[in-house]
Every structure is written in C-alpha cells, then in structure tokens.
C-alpha positions in Angstrom: -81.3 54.4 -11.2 -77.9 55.7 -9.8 -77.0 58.5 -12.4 -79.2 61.8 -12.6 -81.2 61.9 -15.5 -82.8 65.0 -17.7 -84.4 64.8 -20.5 -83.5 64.9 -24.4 -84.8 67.0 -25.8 -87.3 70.2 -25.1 -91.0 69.1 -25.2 -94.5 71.4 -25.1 -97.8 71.3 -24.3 -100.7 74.3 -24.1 -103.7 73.7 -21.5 -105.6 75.8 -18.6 -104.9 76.5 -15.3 -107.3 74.7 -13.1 -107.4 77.3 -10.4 -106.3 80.5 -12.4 -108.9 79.6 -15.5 -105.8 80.9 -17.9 -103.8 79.3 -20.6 -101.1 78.4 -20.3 -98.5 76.6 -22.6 -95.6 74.4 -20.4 -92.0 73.1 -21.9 -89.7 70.8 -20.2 -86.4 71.3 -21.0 -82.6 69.8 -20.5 -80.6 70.9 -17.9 -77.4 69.9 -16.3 -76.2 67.9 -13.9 -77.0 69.4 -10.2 -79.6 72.0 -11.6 -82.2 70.4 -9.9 -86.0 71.4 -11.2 -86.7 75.0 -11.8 -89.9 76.2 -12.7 -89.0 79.8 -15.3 -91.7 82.5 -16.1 -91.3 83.1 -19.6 -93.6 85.8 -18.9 -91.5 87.3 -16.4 -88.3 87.6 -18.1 -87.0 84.2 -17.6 -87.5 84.4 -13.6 -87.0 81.1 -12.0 -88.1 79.3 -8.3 -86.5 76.3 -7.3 -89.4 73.1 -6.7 -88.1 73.0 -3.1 -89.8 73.1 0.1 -88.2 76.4 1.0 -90.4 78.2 -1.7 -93.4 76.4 -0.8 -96.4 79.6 -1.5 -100.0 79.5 -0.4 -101.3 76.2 -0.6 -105.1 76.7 -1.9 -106.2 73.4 -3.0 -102.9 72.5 -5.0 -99.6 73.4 -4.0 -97.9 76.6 -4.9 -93.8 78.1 -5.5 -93.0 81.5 -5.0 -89.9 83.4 -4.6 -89.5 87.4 -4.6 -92.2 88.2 -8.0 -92.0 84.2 -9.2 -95.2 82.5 -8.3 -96.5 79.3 -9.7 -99.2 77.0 -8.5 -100.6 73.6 -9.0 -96.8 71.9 -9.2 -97.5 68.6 -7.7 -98.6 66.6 -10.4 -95.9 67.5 -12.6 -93.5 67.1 -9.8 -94.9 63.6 -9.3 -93.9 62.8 -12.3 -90.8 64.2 -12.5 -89.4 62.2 -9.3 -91.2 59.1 -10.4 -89.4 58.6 -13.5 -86.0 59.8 -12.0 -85.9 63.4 -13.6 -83.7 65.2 -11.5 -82.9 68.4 -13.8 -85.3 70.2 -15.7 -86.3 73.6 -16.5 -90.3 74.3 -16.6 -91.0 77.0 -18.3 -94.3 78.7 -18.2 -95.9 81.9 -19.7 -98.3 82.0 -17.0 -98.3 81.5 -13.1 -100.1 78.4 -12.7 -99.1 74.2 -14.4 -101.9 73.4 -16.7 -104.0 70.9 -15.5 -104.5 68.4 -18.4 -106.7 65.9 -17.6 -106.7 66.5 -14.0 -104.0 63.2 -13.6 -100.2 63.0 -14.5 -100.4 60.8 -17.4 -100.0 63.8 -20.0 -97.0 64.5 -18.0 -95.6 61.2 -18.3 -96.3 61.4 -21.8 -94.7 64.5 -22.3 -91.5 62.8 -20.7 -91.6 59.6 -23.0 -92.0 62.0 -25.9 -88.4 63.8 -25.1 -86.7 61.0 -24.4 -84.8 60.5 -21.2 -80.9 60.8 -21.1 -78.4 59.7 -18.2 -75.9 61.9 -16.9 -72.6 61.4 -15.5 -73.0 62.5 -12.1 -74.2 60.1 -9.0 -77.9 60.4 -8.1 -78.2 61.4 -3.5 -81.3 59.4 -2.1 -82.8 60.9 1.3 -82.7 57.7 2.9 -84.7 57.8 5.9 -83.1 56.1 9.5 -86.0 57.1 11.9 -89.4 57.3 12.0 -90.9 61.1 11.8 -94.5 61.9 11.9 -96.7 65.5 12.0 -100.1 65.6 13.2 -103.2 68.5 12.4 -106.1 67.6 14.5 -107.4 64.5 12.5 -104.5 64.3 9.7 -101.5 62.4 10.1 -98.2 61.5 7.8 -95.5 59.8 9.0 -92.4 58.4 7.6 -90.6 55.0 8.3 -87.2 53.2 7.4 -87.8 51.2 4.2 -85.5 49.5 1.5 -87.6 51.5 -0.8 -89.6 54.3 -1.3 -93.4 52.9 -0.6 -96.6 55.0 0.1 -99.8 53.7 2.4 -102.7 56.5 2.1 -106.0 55.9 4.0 -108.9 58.9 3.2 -112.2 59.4 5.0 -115.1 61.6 3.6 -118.8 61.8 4.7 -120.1 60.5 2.0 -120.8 57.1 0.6 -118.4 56.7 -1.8 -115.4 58.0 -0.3 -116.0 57.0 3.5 -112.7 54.9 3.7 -110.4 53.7 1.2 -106.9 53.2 2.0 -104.2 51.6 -0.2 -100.4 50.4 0.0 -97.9 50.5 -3.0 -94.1 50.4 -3.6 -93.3 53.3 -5.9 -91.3 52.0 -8.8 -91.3 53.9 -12.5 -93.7 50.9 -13.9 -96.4 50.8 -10.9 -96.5 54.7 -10.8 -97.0 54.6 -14.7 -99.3 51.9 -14.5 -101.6 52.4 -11.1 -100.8 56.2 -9.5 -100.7 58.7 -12.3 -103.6 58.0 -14.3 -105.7 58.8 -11.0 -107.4 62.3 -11.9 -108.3 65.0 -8.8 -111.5 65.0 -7.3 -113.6 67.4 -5.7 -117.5 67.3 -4.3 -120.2 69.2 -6.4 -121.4 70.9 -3.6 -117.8 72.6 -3.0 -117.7 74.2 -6.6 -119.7 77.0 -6.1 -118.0 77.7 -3.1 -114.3 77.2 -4.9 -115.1 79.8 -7.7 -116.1 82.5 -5.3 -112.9 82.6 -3.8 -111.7 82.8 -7.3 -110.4 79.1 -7.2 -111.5 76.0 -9.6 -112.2 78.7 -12.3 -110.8 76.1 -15.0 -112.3 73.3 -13.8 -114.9 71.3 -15.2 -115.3 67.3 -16.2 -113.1 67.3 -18.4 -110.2 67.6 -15.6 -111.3 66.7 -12.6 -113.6 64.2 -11.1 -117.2 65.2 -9.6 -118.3 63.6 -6.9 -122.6 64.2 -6.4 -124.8 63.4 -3.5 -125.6 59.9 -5.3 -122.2 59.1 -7.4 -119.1 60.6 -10.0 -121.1 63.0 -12.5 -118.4 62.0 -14.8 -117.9 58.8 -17.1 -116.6 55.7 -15.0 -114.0 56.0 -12.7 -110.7 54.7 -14.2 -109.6 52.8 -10.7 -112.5 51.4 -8.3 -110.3 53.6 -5.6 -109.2 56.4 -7.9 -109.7 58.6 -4.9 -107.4 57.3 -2.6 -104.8 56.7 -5.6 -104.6 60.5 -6.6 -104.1 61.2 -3.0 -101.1 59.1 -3.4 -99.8 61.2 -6.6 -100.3 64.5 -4.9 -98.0 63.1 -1.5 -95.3 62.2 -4.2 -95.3 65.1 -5.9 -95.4 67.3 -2.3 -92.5 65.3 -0.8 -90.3 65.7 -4.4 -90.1 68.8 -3.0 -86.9 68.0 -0.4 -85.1 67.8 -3.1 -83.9 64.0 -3.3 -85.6 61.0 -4.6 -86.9 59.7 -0.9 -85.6 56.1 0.6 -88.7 55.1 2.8 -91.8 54.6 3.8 -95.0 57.6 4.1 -97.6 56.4 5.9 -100.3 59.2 5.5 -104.4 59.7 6.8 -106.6 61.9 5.7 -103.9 64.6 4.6 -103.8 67.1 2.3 -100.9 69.7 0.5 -101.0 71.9 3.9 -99.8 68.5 5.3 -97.8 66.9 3.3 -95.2 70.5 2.7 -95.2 70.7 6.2 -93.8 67.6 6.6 -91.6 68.1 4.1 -89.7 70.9 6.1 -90.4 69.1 8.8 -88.5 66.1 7.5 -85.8 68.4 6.6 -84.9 69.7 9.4 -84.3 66.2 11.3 -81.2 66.1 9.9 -80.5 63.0 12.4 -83.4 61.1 10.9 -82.0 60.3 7.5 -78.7 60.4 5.4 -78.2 61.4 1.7 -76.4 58.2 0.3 -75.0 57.7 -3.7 -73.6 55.1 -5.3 -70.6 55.0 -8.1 -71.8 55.5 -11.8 -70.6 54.2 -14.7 -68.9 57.3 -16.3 -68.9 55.5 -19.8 -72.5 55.8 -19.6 -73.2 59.4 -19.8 -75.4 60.7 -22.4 -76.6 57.2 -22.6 -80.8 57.0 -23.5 -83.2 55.9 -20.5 -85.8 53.3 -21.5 -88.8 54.0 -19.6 -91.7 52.4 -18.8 -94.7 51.6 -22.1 -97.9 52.2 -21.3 -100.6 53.4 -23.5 -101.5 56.8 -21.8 -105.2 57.5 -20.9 -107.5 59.6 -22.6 -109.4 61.9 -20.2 -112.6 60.2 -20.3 
C-alpha cells in the first residue's frame, strides 16, 4: 500500500440525505495523482471543497465541508471508506449539499468502490506517522493519539441507558478488518432524541431503514448486526474524521466518549504539532502504474 490509488472507473448511486431529508445522487470519480479528495456540487456549477480539516463546517450530528458557497455535510462515512481502502484521489460529486446516507453504515460505499475497480498510480503514497503522544480533552471526552507501527483505534462509549452504558473495543485498521468488522456498523441515535432532532430541522431523512433506534427497553429495529455495533460505528465515524489531515495516519487513537466536534478538533489539533509526527513514503514500483488493486471480498450487507 505504497502507491496512491483512485479508482477505475466513475461509479453512481441515488439516496437521501439523512439530515437534509433530500435526494441526492453521488459519483466517485478518477482523479490524478496528488488531487487528493474533493467533494464537487454538480449543482453549483462544478464547485469543489477539499475533505480537509481546514474546511471542516458546522458539525451538527455528522460532520460537514464548506468553503466560500460549497457546503456539504455528513462526509464521514464516505471518507472512512475512502482512507480505509487507500483511495487517495477522488472526485465526489454531488447535486445536492449533503452524502446520502444509505443504510446508515459504509458498506454501500465500499461497494461502490469494488464496483469501479481500484487502480494504482505511479506516485509514492505520505503516511502521517505519528512520534509523540497528543491528546484533546472536552469536559468528559477525550482522544488521544500514540506512536504505533500501524494505524489502530481503541473507542470506549458510555450512555445512560442499559444497552449502551460501556462498550469499548480495540482493532488494528487493515482494508480486510475495516471491510469485515467497522463499516457494516450503521449510526445510532435514541428515540427519545428524534423529535427533538427534526425540530431543529436535523434527522429529517431518517428512519429504520438508516439508522439504528435505540428505545427505553431495546433497538426498535431488526437485530443488531454486531453485539457492540455501537461502539463499532463510533470507530467508523473517528476514521472517517481523522481522513480529514489529509494522509493515511501511522498510529494509534485512543478515544472516550467522543464525538465529530471532537474528533475535527483534534484533527487541527494534530496538525498543528508539527513536531509530533513526520510524513514518511517509500519507493514505488514505476512499472506498476495503472496496475488493478485487488481488494478485499466480502458479501456487503443488506440494510436490515
């Protein structure tokens, strides 16, 4: 995983904005080498904003881009995605100002990738590979970051209520086990919030189709899809947050009980220690280029 990748071939898919309650139809497309992703308003003339924490908009339950009249929310499971299977350059292109929410996980997303087909380019890949720790505290939240050989994530949540009062989990981020046991992991929210959500004109595309509902006595959905598919999709949304320094990370997040006001902040914050990490490449094979990725198999979950 040294050379940048993009994709194929352009892909599409139509859906609704979980916040915004619009439509919204989505295409990844190729771009080149050191383009970075770019998320482009087909409805605003082709206007782009870079997915980097320097845009980072109103966060509002999901995390949101905006530069000059470019606004789009609800990036981060897309983004997730993106840095998990080593997609450094795409365009997303959008004719509306908010990522469709699928099922409310990243598999569609990963599916969507599969289904252009991954291609390596000739340029070297720069990993943000951390040297010191760095942490950022809000009252009862924490993240931190550590040195690791690899890019790992340990999330512990805490809710008042029964099912969600501590559940903390540990995995090493590779392609396969972010596949496999992070993106299927759908958002959550508590039924007693929703009213409350839609009056500040938020959640108006929700429903159980794309998100999970927590009650007073259990999910009102069907059966979770991970015993601790809570603290799993909190892990998701911190990957797809921190893919917004703009390198694959080299390291260790330790988060508790954090959220996407969090987790941006400490990716500026992270930034600016410039004496914390390095940027580090390594040589690619130049004969390579334009070669096909294989990426991970996994049948990719229905929303249930």
């Amino acid at each position: 995983m040294n050379a940048q990748r993009s994709l194929r071939r352009a892909v599409s898919c139509a859906g609704i904005g979980l916040h915004s309650g619009r439509k919204v139809t989505l295409s990844l497309k190729p771009a080149p080498a050191d383009f970075g992703v770019r998320f482009r308003r087909a409805d605003l003339g082709g206007l782009e904003v870079p997915a980097t924490v320097k845009h980072v908009g109103g966060i509002n339950y999901a995390t949101g881009l905006t530069r000059d009249a470019v606004k789009v929310d609800t990036v981060e499971h897309l983004l997730a995605a993106l840095v998990s299977l080593g997609i450094d350059n795409v365009v997303v292109e959008l004719n509306s100002p908010e990522v469709p929410i699928m099922d409310g996980s990243a598999s569609p997303f990963i599916y969507l990738i599969h289904e252009a087909g991954v291609r390596q380019l000739g340029s070297p890949r720069r990993y943000l590979k951390v040297l010191r720790p760095l942490s950022l505290s809000r009252q009862d939240k924490s993240i931190a970051i550590f040195p690791s050989e690899q890019l790992k994530v340990t999330y512990t949540i805490a809710y008042d209520h029964p099912l969600l009062q501590h559940q903390t989990r540990t995995i090493q981020v590779t392609e396969q086990s972010f596949v496999d046991d992070i993106a299927p992991a759908r958002t959550f929210t508590f039924l007693n919030e929703v009213e409350m959500l839609r009056q500040q004109g938020l959640a108006l595309g929700g429903s159980l189709e794309n998100a999970v509902v927590i009650g007073d006595t259990g999910v009102l959905n069907s059966a979770l899809r991970f015993e601790d598919e809570f603290v799993r999709h909190k892990i998701l949304d911190v990957i797809g947050d921190m893919a917004l320094v703009g390198y694959p990370i080299v390291g260790h997040l330790v988060a508790h009980r954090g959220g996407h006001a969090l987790h941006t902040a400490f990716a500026a914050h992270v930034l600016e220690e410039t004496d914390a990490w390095t940027l580090v490449e390594s040589p690619v094979d130049p004969s390579a280029a334009d070669s096909t990725v294989k990426l991970p198999v996994k049948a990719i979950r229905a929303a249930n």
